[in-house]
N, C-alpha and C positions, 0 to 999 in steps of 0.2 A: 500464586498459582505455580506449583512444582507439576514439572512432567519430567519422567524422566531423571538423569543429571541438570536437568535445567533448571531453575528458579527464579522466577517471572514475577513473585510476590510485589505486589505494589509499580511495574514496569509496562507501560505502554507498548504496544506493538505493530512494525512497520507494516504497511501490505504491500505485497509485489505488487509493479505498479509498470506496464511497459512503458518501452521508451523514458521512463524516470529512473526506477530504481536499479539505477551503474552503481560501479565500487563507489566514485565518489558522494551521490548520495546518501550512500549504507556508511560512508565512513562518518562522515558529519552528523548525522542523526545517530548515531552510535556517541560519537564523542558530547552529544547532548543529550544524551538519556536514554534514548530507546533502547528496547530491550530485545527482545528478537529481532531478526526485521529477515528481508528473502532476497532473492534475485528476480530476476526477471522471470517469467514463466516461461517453460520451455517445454519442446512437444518430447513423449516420452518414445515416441518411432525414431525423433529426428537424433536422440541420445542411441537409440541403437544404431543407428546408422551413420555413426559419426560424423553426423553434419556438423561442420563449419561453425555456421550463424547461431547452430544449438548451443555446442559446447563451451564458445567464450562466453556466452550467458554466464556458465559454471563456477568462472574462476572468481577465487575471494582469496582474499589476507586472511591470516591470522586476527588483526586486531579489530575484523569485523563480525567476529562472533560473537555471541551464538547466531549462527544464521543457520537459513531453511531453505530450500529449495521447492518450488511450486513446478507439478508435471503437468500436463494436459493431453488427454489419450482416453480411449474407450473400450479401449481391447484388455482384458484382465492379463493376459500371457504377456504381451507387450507392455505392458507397463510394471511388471511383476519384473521382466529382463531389466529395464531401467531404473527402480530401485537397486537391483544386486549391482548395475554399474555404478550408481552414486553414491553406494556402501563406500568405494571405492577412495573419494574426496571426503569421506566424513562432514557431510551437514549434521546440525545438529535436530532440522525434521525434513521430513520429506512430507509436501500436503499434496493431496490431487484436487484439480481446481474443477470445482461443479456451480463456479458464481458465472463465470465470462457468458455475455448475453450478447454479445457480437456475432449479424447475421452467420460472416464467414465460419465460426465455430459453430453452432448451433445449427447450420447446413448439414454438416458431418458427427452429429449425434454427440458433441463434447460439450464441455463444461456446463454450461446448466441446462441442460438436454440431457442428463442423463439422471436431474434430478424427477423426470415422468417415470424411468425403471428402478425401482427403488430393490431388486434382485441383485440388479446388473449392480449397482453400487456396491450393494452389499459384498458381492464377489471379485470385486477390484478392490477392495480396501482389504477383505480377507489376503489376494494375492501378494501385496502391499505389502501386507503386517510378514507375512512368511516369507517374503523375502527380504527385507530389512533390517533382523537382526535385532538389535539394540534400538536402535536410530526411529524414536517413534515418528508414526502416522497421523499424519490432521486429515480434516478435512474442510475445505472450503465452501460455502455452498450460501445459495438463498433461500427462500423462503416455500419455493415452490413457481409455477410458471404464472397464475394469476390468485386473487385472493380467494375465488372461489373453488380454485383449484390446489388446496397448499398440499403440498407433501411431506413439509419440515419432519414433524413430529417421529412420521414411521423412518423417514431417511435418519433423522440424527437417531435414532434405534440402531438401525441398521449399522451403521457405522461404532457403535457401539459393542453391540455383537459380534460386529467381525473383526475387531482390534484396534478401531482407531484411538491414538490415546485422548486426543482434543477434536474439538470440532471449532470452527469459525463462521459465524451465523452471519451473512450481510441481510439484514431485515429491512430487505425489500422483497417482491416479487418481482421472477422475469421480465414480466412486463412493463413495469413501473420504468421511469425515467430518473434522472438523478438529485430532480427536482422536486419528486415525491415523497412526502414524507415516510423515513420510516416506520414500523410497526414493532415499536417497544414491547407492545403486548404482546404477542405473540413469539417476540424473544425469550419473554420470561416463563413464556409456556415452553417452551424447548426445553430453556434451564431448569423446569420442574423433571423433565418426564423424563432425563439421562442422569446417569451419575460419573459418566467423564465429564471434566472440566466443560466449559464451553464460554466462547469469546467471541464479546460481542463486536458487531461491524458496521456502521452508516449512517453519515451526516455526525459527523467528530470532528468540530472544528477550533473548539477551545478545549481546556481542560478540565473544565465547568462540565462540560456534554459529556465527557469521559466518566467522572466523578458521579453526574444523575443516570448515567446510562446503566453504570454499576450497581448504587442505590436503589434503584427504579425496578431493576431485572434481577438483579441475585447475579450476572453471569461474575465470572471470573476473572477475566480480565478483558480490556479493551485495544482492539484496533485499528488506527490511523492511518488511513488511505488519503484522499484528495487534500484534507486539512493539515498534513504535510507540506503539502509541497509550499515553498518561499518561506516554510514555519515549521525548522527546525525545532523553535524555542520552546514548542508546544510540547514535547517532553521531558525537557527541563522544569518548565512551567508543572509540569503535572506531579512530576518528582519533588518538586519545592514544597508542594502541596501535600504529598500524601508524608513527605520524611518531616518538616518543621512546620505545616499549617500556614506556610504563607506561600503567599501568590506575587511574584517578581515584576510581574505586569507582561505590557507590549515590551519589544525590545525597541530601541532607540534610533533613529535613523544614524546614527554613526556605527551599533550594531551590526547591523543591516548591511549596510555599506559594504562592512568589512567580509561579511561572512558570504555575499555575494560575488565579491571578488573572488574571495579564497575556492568558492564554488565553480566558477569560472576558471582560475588558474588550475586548478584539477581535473577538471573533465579535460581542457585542451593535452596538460600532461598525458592524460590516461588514452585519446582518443588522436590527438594532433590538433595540427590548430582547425586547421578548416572543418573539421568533422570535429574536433569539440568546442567552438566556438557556435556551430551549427545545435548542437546538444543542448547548450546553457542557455542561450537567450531565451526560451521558454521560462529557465527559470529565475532570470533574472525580471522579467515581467512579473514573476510569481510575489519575489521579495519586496515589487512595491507597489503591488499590486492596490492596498488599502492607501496610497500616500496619495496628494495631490499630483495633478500633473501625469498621471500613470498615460494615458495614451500619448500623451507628448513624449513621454521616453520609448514606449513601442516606436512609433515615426522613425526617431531618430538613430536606436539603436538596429532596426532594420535595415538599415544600410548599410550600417558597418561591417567593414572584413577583417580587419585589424584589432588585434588585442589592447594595445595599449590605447591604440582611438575608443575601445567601446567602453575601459577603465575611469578615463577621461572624461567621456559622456555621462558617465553615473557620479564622479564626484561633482561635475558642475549639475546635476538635478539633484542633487541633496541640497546642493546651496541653494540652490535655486529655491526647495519645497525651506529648507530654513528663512529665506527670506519673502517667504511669502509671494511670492512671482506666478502662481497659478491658482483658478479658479478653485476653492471649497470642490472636492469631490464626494459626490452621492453616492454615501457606501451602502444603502440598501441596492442602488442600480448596479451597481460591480458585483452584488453578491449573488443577486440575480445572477445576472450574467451566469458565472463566476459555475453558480451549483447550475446552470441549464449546459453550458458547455466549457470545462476547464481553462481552453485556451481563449479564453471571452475574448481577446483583442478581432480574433479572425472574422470576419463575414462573406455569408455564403453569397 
């Protein structure tokens, strides 16, 4: 998939993803394959108004390119001035986000609420494209608000029409859950009825899903939202795949180990200890998540305040899952879990 200077052929692609995807996430999944990947989504008023909490969203290395930047906004003027500001930093896209189905956006007529005015879209991607320059336009969006209600088809038109160069299908509806299954079919009717690219989005958890989602639909290339997170490897893995026909496997609990440390030691660098120690534990839940013993290390690593104690903690539960020391875990029940609410450890 080429857009633009970019070349996507055969490369997996990160989703912005809050609260996950910091620098150090985008750097580590970059240095394992991924090919795009974004920031954090940020509001396109709150870039005009140089908010604070907006703008360090924005900042990225060099060696985390090609990246993209995801806006959220419904006003076509205003999100038109926020492109010409992000001209500014040179992402390599700018998408406006029309997937987010969280009440608090969808109160205020954003992200997939704006996929019921299919005009209104049409004229904030137009704004988009005219003011951007070079720097192509995505578009992010679902399926439509229920199934009986879809709007894909005329939205990804529309976006089309009015210059977006790609589009990003997540093939769900609004109302669906995360536990629902996607709607392949109706992806690959998208990818019939546009002649921009289009990239598919939901329920990508191996490189398998990647690989049938592509075969299955025609789209163009595929992107890797939740099936991320603790799984890095899952672009490597996919890369292995499409360049030499082999498949590397699961990574290794010494793997693992290491790269959840490394993951740890960068967020605290990037964030500080207490606030990036606060960051990671989610994601170190993530890394082992599939091993035995996984709520024994939630327990234990929830108390810890200290770096080198929570270091500690993970090299003695590797020994621990090497030596056999905890019960067989039910990885249909964690994946449950796992696809109903991210942070499966928590209970309401």
């Amino acid at each position: 998939m080429k857009v633009g200077n970019l070349d996507l052929t055969n490369k997996l692609i990160m989703a912005p993803l809050a609260e996950v995807t910091y620098a150090p996430f985008r750097k580590i999944v970059t240095e394992f394959g991924a090919g795009l990947k974004y920031t954090q989504m940020v509001s396109a008023e709150g870039i005009l108004k140089n908010n604070f909490q907006t703008l360090k969203f924005l900042v990225y290395s060099r060696d985390e390119k090609p990246i993209g930047v995801q806006i959220l906004g419904k006003d076509p003027d205003i999100i038109a001035g926020a492109v010409s500001e992000l001209k500014k930093i040179q992402p390599d896209v700018i998408d406006l986000n029309c997937g987010c189905s969280v009440h608090k956006v969808l109160k205020h007529k954003m992200g997939a609420a704006i996929l019921d005015d299919t005009p209104l879209l049409g004229r904030i991607v137009k704004s988009m494209k005219k003011s951007s320059g070079e720097i192509p336009i995505s578009v992010k969006m679902r399926l439509g608000s229920t199934k009986t209600n879809s709007s894909i088809i005329d939205n990804a038109k529309a976006c089309e029409e009015n210059g977006a160069s790609f589009i990003v299908v997540h093939c769900r509806y609004r109302s669906n859950s995360y536990n629902d299954d996607s709607d392949w079919e109706m992806l690959k009717k998208v990818k019939d009825s546009v002649s921009i690219p289009v990239v598919g989005n939901g329920s990508i958890f191996t490189p398998e899903d990647a690989i049938n989602m592509r075969e299955q639909t025609g789209v163009d290339s595929v992107m890797v939202a939740r099936g991320a997170l603790g799984n890095p490897f899952i672009f490597s893995r996919y890369n292995s795949i499409m360049e030499k026909g082999i498949d590397p496997g699961e990574p290794g609990l010494e793997e693992k180990l290491n790269i959840a440390i490394r993951h740890l030691n960068m967020l605290v660098s990037d964030s500080g200890e207490r606030s990036g120690i606060i960051k990671a534990k989610k994601h170190l839940f993530w890394y082992f998540r599939l091993e035995d013993g996984i709520y024994q290390l939630v327990e234990k690593v929830k108390k810890l305040k200290e770096v080198d104690d929570i270091i500690g903690c993970l090299h003695e539960h590797v020994d621990n899952i090497a030596a056999n020391k905890f019960e067989k875990l039910n990885i249909d029940e964690i994946n449950k879990s796992f696809n109903e609410r991210v942070m499966f450890w928590q209970i309401d």
